[in-house]
C-alpha positions as CSV (number, residue, x, y, z in Angstrom):
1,X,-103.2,49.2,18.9
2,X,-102.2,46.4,16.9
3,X,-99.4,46.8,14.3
4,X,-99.0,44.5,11.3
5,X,-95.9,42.1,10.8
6,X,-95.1,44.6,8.0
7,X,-94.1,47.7,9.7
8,X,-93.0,46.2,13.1
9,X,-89.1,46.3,12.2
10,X,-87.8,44.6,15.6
11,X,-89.5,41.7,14.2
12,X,-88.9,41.0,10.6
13,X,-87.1,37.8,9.7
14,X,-84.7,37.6,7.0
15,X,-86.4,36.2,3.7
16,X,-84.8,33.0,2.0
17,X,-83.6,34.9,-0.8
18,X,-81.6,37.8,1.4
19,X,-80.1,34.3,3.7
20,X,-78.8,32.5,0.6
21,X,-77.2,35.8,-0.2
22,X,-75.3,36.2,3.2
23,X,-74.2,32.5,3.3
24,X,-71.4,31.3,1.1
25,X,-71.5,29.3,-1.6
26,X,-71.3,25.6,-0.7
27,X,-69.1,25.3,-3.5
28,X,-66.3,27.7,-3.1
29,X,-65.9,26.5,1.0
30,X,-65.9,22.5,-0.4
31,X,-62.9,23.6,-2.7
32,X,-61.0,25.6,-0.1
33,X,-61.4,23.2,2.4
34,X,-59.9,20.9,-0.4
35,X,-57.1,22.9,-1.3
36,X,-56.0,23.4,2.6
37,X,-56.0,19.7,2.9
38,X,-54.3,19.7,-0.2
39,X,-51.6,21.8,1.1
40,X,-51.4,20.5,4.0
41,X,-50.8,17.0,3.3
42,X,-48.0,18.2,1.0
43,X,-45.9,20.0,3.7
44,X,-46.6,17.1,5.8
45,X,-45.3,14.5,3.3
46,X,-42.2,17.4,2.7
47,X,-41.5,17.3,6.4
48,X,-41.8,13.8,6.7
49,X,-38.8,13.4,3.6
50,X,-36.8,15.7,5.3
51,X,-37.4,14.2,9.1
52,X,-36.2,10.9,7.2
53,X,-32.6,12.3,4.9
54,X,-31.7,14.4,7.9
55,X,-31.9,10.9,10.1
56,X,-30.2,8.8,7.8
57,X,-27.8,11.5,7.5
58,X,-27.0,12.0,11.3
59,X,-27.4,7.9,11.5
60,X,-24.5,7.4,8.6
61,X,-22.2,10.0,10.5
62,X,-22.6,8.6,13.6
63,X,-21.7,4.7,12.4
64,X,-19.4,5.9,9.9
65,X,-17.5,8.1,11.4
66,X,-15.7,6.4,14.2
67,X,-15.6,3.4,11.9
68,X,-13.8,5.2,9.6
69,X,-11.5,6.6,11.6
70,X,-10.6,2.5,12.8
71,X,-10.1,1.6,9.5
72,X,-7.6,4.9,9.3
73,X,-5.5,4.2,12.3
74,X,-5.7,0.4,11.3
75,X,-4.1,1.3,8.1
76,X,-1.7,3.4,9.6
77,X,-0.6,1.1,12.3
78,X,0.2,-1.5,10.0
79,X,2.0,1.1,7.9
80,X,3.9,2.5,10.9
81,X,4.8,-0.9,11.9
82,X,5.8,-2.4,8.8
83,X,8.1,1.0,8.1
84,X,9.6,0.7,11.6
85,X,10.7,-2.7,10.6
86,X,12.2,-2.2,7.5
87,X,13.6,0.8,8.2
88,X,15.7,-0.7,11.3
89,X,16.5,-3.3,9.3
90,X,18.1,-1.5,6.3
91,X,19.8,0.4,8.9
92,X,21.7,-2.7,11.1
93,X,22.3,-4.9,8.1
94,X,25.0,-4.1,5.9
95,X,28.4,-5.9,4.0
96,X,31.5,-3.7,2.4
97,X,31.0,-5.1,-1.2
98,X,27.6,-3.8,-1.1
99,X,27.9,-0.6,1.8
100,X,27.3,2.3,-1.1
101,X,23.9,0.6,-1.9
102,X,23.2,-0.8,1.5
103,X,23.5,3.3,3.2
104,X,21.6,4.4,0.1
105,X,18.8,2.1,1.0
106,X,19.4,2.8,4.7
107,X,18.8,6.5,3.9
108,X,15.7,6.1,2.0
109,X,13.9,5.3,5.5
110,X,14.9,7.9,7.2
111,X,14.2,11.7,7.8
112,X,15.3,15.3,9.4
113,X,17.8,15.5,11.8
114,X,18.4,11.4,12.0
115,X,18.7,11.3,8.4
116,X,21.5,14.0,9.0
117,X,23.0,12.5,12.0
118,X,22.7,8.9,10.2
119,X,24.5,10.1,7.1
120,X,27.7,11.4,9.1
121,X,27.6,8.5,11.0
122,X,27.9,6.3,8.4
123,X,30.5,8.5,6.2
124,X,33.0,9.3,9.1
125,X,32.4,5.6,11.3
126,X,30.5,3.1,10.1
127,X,32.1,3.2,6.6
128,X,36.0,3.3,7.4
129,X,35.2,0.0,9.9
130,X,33.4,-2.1,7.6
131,X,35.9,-2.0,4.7
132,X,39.1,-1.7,7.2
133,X,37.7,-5.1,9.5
134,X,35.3,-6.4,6.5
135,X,32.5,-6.2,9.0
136,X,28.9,-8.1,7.4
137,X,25.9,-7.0,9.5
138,X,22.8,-8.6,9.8
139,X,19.6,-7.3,11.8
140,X,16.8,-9.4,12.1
141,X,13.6,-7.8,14.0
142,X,12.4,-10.7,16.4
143,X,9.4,-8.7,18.0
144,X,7.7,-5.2,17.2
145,X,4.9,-3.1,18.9
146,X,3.3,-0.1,18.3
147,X,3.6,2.5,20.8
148,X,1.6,5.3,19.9
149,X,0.0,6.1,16.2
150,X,-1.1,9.6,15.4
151,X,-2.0,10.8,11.4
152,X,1.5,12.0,10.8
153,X,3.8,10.9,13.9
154,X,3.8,7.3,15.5
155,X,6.3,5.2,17.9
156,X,7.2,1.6,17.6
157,X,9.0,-0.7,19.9
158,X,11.3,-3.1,18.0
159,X,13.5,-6.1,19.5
160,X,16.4,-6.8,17.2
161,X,18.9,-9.5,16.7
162,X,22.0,-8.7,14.8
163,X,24.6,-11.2,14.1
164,X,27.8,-9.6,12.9
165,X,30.9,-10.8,11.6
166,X,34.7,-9.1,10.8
167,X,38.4,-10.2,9.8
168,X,39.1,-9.8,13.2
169,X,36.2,-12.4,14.9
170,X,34.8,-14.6,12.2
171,X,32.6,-16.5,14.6
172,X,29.2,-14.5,14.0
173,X,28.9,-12.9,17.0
174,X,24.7,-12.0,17.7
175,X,23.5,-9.1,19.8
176,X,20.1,-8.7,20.9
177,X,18.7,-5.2,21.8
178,X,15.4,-3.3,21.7
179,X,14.7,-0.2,20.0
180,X,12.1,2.7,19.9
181,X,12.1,4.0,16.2
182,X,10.1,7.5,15.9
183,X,8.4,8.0,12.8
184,X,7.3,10.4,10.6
185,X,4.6,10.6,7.8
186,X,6.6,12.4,4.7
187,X,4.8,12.7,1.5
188,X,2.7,9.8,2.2
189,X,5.1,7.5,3.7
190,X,6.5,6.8,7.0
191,X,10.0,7.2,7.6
192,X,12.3,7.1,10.6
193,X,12.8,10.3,12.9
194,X,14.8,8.8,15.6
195,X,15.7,5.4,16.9
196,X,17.1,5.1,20.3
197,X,17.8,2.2,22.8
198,X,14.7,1.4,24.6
């Protein structure tokens, strides 16, 4: 028995109108594959910005930063050095018709328990000799080297020449010794901690 195309179910194709149904729209997939690429593009373009601030970040830190830290200990080398030097001078130069202002400014270099030990020093020994023998002191720093610089501490190695002269010898006699002056970062500044024969 032969059955027509009509009832023989197994068979039956889809018609064109029940396909267009079932497929999407060409439309709709055309603008979502649009907006994915859309989006897509963006995040990469976001990641790319970020890949590139993130490296010129790190890059910066990584040339800058020991640079920088040079340039600091530079600075405070020079500082260190410069105070060690004045500060030794102040200290070894001295004449009684100026001693009041010449301890005052040998003071201002100094700090803790030298400024202590300096200030005693100079009211119970160094004062009495130099008006009693008229003793003029001269320091002169010949050679200076930096030992060791850290942010608030450092150590400097100074040679000195002092030439002194009293009532009792007034031929200048000169002395030549060498010095390591400790320092101190107070307020900004360096000052003198210790100073003791090298």
């Amino acid at each position: 028995m032969i059955t027509s195309l009509d009832e023989d179910t197994s068979t039956v194709t889809p018609t064109a109108k029940e396909a267009t149904e079932t497929l999407p729209a060409p439309e709709a997939d055309t603008a979502t594959r649009t907006w994915t690429r859309s989006v897509a593009a963006r995040w990469r373009l976001l990641a790319a910005i970020a890949f590139l601030v993130i490296s010129l970040a790190v890059a910066a830190a990584v040339y800058y930063g020991p640079h920088r830290e040079d340039r600091e200990t530079a600075a405070a080398t020079g500082q260190a050095l410069a105070a060690a030097q004045q500060g030794a001078v102040a200290l070894l130069s001295y004449a009684p018709d100026s001693l009041d202002r010449d301890l005052t400014n040998a003071r201002s270099h100094l700090t803790g328990d030298f400024l202590t030990y300096y200030s005693q020093f100079a009211e119970q020994i160094l004062t009495p000799a130099a008006k009693q023998k008229d003793v003029h002191a001269t320091a002169t720093v010949v050679r200076a080297a930096v030992i060791d610089v850290r942010p608030d501490t450092a150590r400097v190695l100074l040679f000195i020449n002092q030439t002194t002269t009293s009532r009792d010898n007034p031929t200048s006699a000169q002395a030549a010794s060498s010095v390591k002056v400790g320092l101190t970062k107070v307020d900004g500044t360096w000052r003198i901690s210790s100073f003791d024969p090298a």
